[in-house]
VOBA-1610 file (N, C-alpha, C; in pm, whole numbers, padded with zeros to 5 digits, always signed):
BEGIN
Unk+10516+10281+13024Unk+10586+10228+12906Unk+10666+10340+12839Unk+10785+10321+12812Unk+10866+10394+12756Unk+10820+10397+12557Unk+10835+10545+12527Unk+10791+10577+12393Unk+10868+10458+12270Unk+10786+10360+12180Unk+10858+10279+12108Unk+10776+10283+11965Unk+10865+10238+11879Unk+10781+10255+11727Unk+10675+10150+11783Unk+10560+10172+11731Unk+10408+10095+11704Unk+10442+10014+11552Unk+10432+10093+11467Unk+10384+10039+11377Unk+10543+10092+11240Unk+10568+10075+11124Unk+10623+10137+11020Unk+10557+10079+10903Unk+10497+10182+10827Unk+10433+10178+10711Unk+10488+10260+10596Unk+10431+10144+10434Unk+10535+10255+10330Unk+10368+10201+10232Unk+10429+10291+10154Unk+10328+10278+10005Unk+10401+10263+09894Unk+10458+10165+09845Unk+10530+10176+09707Unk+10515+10259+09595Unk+10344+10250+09560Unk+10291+10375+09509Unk+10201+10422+09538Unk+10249+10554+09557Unk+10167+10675+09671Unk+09989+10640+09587Unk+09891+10666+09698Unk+09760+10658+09650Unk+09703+10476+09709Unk+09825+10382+09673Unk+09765+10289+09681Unk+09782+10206+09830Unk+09730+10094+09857Unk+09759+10039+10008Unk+09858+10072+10087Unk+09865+10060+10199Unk+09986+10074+10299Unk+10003+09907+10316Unk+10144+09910+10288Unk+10258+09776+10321Unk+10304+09788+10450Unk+10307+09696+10566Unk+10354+09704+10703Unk+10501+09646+10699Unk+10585+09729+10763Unk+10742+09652+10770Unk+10778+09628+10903Unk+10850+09533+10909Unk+10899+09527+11070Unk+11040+09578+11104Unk+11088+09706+10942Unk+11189+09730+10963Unk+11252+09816+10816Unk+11296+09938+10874Unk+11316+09998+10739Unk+11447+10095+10774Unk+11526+10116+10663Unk+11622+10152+10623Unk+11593+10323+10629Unk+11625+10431+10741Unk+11570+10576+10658Unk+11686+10607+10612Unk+11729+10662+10511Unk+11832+10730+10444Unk+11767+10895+10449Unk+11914+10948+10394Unk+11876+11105+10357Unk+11744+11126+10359Unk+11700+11087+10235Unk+11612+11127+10148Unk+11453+11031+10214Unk+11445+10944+10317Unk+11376+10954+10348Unk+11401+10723+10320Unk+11240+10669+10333Unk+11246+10522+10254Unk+11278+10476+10190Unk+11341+10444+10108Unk+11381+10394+09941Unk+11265+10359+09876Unk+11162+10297+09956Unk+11027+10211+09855Unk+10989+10270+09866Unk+10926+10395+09996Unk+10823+10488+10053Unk+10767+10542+09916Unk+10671+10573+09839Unk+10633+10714+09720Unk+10713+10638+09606Unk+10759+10540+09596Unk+10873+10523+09500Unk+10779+10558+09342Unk+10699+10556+09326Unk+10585+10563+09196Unk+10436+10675+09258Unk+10438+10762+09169Unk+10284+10794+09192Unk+10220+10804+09035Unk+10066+10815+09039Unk+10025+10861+08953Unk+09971+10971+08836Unk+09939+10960+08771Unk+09898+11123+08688Unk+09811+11073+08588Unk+09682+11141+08570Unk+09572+11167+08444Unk+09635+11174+08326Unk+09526+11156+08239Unk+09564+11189+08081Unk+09667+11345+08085Unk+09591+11420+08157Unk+09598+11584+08158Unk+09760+11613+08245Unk+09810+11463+08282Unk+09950+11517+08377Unk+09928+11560+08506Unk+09845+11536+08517Unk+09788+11593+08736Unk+09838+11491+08790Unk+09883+11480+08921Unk+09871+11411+09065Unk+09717+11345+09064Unk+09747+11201+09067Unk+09579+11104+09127Unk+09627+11077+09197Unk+09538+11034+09339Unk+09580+10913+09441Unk+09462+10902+09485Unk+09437+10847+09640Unk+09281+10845+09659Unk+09226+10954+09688Unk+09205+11071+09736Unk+09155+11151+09744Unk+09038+11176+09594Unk+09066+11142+09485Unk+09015+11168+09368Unk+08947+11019+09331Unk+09045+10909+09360Unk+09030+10766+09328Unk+09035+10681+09434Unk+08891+10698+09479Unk+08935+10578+09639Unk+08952+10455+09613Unk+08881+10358+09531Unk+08935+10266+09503Unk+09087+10178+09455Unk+09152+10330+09473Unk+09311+10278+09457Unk+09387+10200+09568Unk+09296+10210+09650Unk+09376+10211+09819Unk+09349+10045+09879Unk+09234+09992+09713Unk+09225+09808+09776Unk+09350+09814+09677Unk+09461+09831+09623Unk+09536+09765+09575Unk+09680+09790+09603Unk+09748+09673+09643Unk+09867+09613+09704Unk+09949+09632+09563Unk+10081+09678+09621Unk+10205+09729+09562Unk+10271+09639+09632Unk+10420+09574+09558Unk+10540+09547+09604Unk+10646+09599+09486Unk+10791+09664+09559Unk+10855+09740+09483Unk+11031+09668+09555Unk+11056+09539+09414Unk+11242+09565+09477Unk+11303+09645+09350Unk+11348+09686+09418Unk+11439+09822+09386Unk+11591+09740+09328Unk+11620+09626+09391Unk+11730+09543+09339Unk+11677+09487+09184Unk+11591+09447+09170Unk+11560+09364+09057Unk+11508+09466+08973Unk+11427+09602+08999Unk+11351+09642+08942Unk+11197+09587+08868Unk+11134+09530+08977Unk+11046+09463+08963Unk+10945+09512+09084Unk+10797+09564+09007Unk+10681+09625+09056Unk+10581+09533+09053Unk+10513+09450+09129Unk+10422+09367+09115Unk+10243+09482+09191Unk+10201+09485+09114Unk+10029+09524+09149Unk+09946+09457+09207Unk+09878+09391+09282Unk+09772+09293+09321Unk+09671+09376+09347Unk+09556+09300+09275Unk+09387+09387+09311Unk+09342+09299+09374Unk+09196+09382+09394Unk+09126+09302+09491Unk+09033+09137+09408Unk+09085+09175+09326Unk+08956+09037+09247Unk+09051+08898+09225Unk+09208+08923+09283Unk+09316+08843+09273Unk+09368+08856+09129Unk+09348+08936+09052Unk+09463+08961+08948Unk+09535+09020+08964Unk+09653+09056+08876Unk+09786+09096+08932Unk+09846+09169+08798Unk+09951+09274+08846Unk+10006+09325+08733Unk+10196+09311+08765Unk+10276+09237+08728Unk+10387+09164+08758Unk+10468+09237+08635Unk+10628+09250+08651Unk+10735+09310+08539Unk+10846+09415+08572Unk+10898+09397+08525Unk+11048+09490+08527Unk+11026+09575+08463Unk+11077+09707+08539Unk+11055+09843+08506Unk+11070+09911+08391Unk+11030+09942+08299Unk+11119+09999+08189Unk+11084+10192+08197Unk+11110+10294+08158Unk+11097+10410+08177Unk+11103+10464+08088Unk+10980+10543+07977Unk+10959+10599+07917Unk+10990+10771+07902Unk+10890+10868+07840Unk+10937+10985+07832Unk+10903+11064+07967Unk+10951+11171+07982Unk+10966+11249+08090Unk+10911+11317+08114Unk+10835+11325+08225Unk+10728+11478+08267Unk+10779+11495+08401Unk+10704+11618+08436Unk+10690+11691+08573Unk+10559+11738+08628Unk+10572+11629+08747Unk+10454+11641+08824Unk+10428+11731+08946Unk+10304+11839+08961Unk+10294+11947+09046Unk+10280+11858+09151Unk+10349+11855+09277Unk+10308+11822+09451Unk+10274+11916+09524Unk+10245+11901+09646Unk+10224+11950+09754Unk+10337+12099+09740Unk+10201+12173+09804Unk+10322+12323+09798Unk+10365+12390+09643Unk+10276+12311+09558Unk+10317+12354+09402Unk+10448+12346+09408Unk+10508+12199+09411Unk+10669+12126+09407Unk+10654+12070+09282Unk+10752+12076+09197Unk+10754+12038+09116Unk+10822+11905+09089Unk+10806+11740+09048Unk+10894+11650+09072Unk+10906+11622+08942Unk+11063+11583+08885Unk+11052+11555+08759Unk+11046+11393+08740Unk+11025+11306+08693Unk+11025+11175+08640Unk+11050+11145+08490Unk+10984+11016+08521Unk+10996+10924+08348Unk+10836+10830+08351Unk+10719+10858+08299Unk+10654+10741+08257Unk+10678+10622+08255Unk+10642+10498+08348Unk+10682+10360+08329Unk+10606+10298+08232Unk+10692+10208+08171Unk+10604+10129+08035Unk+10604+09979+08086Unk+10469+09930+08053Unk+10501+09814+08094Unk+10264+09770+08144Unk+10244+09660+08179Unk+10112+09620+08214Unk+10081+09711+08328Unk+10059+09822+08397Unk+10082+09840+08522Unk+09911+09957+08457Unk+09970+10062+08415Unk+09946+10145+08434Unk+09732+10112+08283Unk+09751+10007+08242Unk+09614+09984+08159Unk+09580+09888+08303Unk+09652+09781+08384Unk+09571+09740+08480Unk+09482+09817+08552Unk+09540+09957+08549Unk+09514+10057+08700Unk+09389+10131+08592Unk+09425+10192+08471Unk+09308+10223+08486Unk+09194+10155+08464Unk+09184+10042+08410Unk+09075+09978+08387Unk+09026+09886+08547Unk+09081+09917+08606Unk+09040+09917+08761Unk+08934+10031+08805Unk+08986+10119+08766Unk+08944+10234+08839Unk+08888+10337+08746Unk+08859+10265+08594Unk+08800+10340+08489Unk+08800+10496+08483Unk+08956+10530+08477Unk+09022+10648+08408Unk+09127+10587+08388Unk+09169+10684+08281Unk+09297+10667+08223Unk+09391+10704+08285Unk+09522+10616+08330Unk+09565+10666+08445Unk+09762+10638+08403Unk+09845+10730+08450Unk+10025+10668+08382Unk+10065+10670+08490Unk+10181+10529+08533Unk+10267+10524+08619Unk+10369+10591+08596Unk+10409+10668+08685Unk+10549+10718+08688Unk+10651+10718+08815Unk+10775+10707+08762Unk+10873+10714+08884Unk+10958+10815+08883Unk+10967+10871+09005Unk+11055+11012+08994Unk+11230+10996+08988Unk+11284+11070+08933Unk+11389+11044+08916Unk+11448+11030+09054Unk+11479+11075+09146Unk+11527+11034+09266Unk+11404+10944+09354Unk+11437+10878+09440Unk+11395+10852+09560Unk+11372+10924+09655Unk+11221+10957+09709Unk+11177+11005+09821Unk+11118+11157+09770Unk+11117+11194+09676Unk+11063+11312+09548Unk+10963+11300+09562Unk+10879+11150+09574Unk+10694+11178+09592Unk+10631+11204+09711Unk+10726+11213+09837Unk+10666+11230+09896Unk+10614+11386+09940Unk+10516+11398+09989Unk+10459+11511+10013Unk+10518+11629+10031Unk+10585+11604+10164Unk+10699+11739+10193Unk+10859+11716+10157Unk+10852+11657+10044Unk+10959+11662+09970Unk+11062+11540+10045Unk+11162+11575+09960Unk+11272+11430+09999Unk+11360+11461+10155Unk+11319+11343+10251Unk+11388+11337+10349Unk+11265+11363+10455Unk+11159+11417+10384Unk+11016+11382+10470Unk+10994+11278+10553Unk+10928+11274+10706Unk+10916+11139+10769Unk+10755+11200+10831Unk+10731+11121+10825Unk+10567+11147+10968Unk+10553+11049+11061Unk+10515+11117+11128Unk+10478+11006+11287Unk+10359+11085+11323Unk+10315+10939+11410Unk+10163+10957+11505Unk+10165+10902+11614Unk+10144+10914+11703Unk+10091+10843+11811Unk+09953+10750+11804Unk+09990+10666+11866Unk+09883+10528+11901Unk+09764+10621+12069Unk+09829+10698+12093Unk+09744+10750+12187Unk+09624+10871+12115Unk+09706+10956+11995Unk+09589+11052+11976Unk+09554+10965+11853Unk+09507+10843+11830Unk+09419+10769+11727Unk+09354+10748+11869Unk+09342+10712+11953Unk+09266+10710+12043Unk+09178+10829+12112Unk+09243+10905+12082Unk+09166+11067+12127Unk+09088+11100+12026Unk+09112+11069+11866Unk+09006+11069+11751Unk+08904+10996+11800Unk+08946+10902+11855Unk+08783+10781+11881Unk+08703+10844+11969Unk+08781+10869+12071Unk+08664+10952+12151Unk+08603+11062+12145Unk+08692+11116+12039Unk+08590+11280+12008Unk+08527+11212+11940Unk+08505+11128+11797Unk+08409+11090+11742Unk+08332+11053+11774Unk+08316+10954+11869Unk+08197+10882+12001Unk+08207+10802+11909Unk+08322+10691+11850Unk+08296+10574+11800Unk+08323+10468+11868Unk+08259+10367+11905Unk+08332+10223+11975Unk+08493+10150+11896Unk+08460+10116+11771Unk+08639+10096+11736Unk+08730+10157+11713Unk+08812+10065+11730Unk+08975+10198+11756Unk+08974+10238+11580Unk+09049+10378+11569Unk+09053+10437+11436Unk+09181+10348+11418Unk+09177+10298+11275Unk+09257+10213+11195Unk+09381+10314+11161Unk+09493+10292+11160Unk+09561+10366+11141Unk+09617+10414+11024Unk+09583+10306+10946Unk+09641+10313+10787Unk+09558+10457+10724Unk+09438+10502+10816Unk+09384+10618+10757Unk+09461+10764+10751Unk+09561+10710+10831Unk+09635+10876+10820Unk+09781+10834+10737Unk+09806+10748+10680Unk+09902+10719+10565Unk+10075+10750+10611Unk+10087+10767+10745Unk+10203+10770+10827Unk+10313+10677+10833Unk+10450+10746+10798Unk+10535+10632+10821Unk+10588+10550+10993Unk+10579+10669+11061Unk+10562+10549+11205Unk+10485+10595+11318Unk+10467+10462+11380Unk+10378+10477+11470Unk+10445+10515+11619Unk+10382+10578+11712Unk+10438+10576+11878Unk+10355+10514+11957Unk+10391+10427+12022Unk+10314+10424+12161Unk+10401+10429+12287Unk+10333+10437+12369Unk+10398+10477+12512Unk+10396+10627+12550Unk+10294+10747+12494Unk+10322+10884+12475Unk+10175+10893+12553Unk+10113+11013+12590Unk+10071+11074+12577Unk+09954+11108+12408Unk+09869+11156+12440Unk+09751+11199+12296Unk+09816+11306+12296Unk+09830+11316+12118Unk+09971+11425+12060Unk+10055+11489+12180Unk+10106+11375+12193Unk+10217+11443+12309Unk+10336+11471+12172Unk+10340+11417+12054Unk+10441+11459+11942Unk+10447+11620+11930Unk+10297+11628+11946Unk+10318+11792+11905Unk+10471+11887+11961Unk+10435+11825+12090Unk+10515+11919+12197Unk+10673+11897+12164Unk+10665+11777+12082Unk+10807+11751+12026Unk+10859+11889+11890Unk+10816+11895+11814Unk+10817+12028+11722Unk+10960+12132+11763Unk+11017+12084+11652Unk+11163+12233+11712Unk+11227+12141+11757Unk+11215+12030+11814Unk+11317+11935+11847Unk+11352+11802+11790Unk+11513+11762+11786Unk+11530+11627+11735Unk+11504+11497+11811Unk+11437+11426+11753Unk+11393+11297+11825Unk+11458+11145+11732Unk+11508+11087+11809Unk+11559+10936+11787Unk+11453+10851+11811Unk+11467+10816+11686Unk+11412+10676+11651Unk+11465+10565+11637Unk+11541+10443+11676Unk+11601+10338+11617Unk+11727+10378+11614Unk+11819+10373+11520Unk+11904+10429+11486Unk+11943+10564+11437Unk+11836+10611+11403Unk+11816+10732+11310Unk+11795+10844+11425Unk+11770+10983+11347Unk+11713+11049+11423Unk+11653+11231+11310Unk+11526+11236+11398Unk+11424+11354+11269Unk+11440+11442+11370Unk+11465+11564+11265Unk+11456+11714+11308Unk+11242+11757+11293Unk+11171+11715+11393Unk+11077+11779+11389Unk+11032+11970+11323Unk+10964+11948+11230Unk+10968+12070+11182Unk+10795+12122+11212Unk+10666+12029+11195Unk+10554+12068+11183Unk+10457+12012+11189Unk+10317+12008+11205Unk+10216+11976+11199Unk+10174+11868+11048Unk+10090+11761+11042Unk+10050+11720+10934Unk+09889+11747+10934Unk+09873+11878+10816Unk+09705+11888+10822Unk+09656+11762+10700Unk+09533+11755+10743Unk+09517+11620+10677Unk+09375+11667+10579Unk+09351+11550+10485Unk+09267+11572+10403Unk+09124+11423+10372Unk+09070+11453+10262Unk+08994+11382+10319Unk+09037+11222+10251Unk+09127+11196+10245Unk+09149+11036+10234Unk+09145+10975+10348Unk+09200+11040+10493Unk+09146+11015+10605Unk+09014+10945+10624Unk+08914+11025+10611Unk+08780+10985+10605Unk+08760+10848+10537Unk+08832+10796+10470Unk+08822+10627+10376Unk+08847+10570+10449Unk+08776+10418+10428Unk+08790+10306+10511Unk+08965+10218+10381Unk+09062+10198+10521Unk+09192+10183+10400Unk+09147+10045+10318Unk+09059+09980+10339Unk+09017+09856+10286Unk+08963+09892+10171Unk+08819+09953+10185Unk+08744+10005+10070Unk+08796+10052+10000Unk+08792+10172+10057Unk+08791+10310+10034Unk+08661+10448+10059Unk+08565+10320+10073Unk+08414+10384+10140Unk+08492+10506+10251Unk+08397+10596+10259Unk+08403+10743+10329Unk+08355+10674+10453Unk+08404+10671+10575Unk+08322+10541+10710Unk+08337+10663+10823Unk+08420+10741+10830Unk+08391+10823+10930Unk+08477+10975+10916Unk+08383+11066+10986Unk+08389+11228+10886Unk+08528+11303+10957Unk+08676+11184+10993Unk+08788+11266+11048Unk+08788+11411+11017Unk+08774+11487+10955Unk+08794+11610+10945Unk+08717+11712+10985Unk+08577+11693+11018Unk+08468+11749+11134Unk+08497+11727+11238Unk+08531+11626+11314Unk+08605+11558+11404Unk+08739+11645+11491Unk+08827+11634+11373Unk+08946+11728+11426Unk+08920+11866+11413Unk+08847+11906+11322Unk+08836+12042+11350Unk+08768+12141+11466Unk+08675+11987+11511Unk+08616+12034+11643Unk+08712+12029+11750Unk+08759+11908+11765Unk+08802+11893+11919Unk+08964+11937+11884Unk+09018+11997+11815Unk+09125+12029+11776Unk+09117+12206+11690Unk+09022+12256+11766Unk+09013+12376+11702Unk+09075+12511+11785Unk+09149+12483+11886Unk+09261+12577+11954Unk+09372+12536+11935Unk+09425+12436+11850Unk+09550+12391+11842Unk+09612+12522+11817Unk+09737+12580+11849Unk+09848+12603+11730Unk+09932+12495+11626Unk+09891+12534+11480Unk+09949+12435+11439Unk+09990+12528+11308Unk+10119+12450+11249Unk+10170+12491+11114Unk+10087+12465+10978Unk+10008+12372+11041Unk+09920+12357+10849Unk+09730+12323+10908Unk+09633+12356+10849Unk+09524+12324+10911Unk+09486+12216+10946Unk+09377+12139+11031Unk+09337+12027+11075Unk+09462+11927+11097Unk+09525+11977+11255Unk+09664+11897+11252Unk+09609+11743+11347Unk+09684+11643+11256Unk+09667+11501+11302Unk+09817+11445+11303Unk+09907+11437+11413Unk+10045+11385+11341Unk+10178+11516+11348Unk+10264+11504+11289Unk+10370+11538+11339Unk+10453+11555+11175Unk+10547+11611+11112Unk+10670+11559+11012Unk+10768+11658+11077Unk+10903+11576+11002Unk+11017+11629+11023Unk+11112+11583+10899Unk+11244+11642+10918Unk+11355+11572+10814Unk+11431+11490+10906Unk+11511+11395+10797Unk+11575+11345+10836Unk+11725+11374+10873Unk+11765+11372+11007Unk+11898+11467+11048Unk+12010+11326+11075Unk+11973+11209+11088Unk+12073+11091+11056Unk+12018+10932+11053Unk+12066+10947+10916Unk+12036+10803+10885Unk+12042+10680+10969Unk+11961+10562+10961Unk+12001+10483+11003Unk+11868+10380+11004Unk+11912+10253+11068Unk+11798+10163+11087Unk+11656+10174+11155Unk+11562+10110+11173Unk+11420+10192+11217Unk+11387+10074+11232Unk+11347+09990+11359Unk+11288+09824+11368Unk+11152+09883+11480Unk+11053+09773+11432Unk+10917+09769+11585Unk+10978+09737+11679Unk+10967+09836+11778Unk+10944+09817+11906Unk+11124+09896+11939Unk+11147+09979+11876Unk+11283+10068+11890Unk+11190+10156+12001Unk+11337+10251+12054Unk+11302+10353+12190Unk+11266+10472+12086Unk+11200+10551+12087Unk+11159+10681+12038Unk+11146+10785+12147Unk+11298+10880+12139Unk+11360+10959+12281Unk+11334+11078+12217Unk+11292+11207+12241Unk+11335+11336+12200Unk+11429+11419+12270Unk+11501+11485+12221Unk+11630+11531+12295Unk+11563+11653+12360Unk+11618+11721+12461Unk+11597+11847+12516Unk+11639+11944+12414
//
């Protein structure tokens, strides 16, 4: 089988469920919905699940045309409304990045914490694609083969769910991290095409079940064992990122080629 997207996944707001698309737009800067909102404490920190697993039972939808954020929890209530944008902070990311935003006003952010009993503020960054991790124009990929090489180092019978590594696309038809070997090189996806730059070390939101959020299996003992001669750019590598070197469309079941 020739290498094809598996899967494309976004998070409207970072921390909470993964949304499945059968088709996404990458621009410059990366998704348009991808990170479009994350969160922050009383104190102005970065939350997501790592701190708050229970964020991850709740479903985001984000149009960007209407400006309209709808919330759904797990008990079937809902937090529904048009965006409005309050005062302005700056939130520390990954790499001590600094992203600037605006506080959203509106039911969203008393739903969330009284969900998850802390006090918790929605915010949206002033650009698009700012929340994500390695900054704007960030992409990640995985292979459908090394979620399969996790299973078997773990000695678990079901396949590892994929939503646990929070990736925007999937490969199959490869090789177990045959991506790695991609690194330093540009690879086409769909229309588009990513300048591979590095390794994704991972943390322990991995370890959550994406339903729960229950801790169900110890990924990071796991990779550090059977993945402990890697060369890799960041520790405990699961996955692949790159930038984006040309825009374009991204559908399931596109060719995913890497150039020489």
């Amino acid at each position: 089988m020739a290498a094809r997207v598996a899967w494309i996944s976004v998070a409207p707001v970072k921390g909470l469920a993964r949304a499945q698309r059968e088709d996404v737009l990458l621009e410059r800067f990366g998704v348009r919905e991808n990170r479009r909102f994350h969160l922050i404490g009383d104190d102005g920190r970065l939350l997501n699940a790592k701190q708050l697993a229970p964020l991850v039972r709740i479903r985001a939808d984000w149009d960007e045309a209407t400006a309209t954020l709808a919330l759904r929890f797990p008990d079937g209530g809902s937090a529904v409304g048009m965006v409005e944008l309050g005062e302005r902070v700056a939130t520390s990311f990954y790499a001590h990045r600094e992203v600037e935003g605006r506080v959203v006003e509106g039911p969203w952010a008393g739903a969330l914490s009284a969900f998850v009993g802390r006090d918790l503020r929605l915010v949206q960054p002033d650009r698009p694609g700012a929340a994500v991790d390695r900054g704007r124009g960030a992409v990640t990929l995985l292979s459908t083969a090394s979620l399969e090489a996790l299973r078997a180092a773990a000695g678990v019978d079901d396949p590892v769910d994929a939503r646990r590594f929070r990736m925007l696309f999937g490969v199959e038809g490869v090789e177990a991290h045959e991506e790695d070997t991609w690194l330093g090189r540009r690879v086409r996806i769909g229309e588009a095409a990513i300048d591979l730059r590095g390794n994704v070390g991972r943390c322990i939101v991995t370890s959550r079940d994406p339903d729960t959020g229950a801790r169900t299996l110890a990924t990071l003992d796991v990779i550090a064992e059977y993945r402990d001669e890697v060369e890799t750019t960041e520790p405990l590598p699961f996955g692949v990122w790159g930038q984006v070197a040309q825009p374009g469309r991204v559908r399931l079941g596109d060719p995913v080629t890497p150039e020489s």
